[in-house]
C-alpha positions in Angstrom: 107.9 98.7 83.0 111.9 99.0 82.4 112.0 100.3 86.1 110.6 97.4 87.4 112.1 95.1 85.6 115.5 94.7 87.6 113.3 93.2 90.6 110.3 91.6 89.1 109.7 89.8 86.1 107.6 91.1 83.9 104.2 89.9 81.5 102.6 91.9 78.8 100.5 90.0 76.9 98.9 91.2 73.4 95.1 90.1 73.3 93.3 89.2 70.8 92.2 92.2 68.4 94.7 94.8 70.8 97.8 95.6 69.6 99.9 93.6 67.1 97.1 90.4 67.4 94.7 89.3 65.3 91.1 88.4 66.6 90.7 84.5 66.2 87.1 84.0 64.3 85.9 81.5 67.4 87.3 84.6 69.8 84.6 85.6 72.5 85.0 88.7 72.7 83.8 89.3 76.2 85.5 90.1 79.7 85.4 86.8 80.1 86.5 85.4 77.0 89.7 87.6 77.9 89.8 86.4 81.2 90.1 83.0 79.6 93.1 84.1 77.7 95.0 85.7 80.4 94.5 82.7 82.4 95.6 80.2 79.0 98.9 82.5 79.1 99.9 82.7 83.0 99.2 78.8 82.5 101.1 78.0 79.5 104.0 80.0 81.3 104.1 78.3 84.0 102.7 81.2 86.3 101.6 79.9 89.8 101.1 83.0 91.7 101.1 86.3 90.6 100.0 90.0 91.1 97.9 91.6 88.2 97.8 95.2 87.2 94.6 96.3 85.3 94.2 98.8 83.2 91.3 100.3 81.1 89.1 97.3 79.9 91.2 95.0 81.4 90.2 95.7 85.2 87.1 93.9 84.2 88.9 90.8 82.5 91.2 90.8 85.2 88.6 91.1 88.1 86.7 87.8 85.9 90.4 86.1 86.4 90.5 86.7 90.0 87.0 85.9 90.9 87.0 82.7 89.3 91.1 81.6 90.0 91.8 83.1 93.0 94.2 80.5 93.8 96.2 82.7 91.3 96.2 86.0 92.4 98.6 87.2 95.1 97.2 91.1 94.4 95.5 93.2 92.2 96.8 96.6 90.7 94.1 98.4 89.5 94.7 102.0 87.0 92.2 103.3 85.5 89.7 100.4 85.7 86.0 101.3 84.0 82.6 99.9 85.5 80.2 98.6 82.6 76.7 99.5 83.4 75.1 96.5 81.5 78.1 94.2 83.6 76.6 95.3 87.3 73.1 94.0 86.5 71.5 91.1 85.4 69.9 91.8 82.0 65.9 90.6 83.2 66.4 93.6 85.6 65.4 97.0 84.2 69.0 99.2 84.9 67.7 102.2 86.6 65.7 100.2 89.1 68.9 98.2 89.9 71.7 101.0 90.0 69.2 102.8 92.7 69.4 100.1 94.4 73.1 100.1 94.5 73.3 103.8 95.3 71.0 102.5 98.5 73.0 100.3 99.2 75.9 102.8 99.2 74.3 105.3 100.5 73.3 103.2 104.0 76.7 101.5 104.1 78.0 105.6 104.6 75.2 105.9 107.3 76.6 103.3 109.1 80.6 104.3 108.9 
């Protein structure tokens, strides 16, 4: 961060149960719920536009952010960003059934390139 620091400024924010915080008992601790956070901090700092770089778990909280304030989101960094299984399909849907379908789906978008 220090070597982007002299042109950009620069927001690290502890979640709940990460680091040095503590995990609020009414916390929902969900993408979402962290999604909810990050967008209660940009706020409270007075953040109108800004580019988000995701990492780990945090690609999915940050992907929840963008989807549902894109308003906010000049860009998206993305390092190292993990796709949940049980987060690609609705839960009625048996999983094996729906990530074939995805792989079709892949699979005939590739076809078409």
């Amino acid at each position: 961060m220090p070597q982007l620091a002299d042109q950009w400024r620069l927001l690290a924010p502890d979640f709940p149960g990460c680091g040095y915080s503590d995990t609020p008992n009414d916390f929902r601790s969900t993408f979402a719920g962290y999604a909810d956070v990050l967008y209660a901090f940009l706020t409270k700092l007075g953040v109108q536009r800004c580019v988000v770089w995701l990492h780990d778990f945090g690609s999915q909280s940050g992907l929840r952010l963008a989807i549902s304030h894109p308003e906010l989101i000049a860009g998206l960094i993305i390092q190292n960003g993990d796709i949940y299984e049980d987060q690609l399909v609705h839960p009625d849907r048996p999983r094996r059934a729906a990530l074939a379908d995805l792989r079709d789906a892949r699979a005939e978008r590739s076809r078409r390139a």
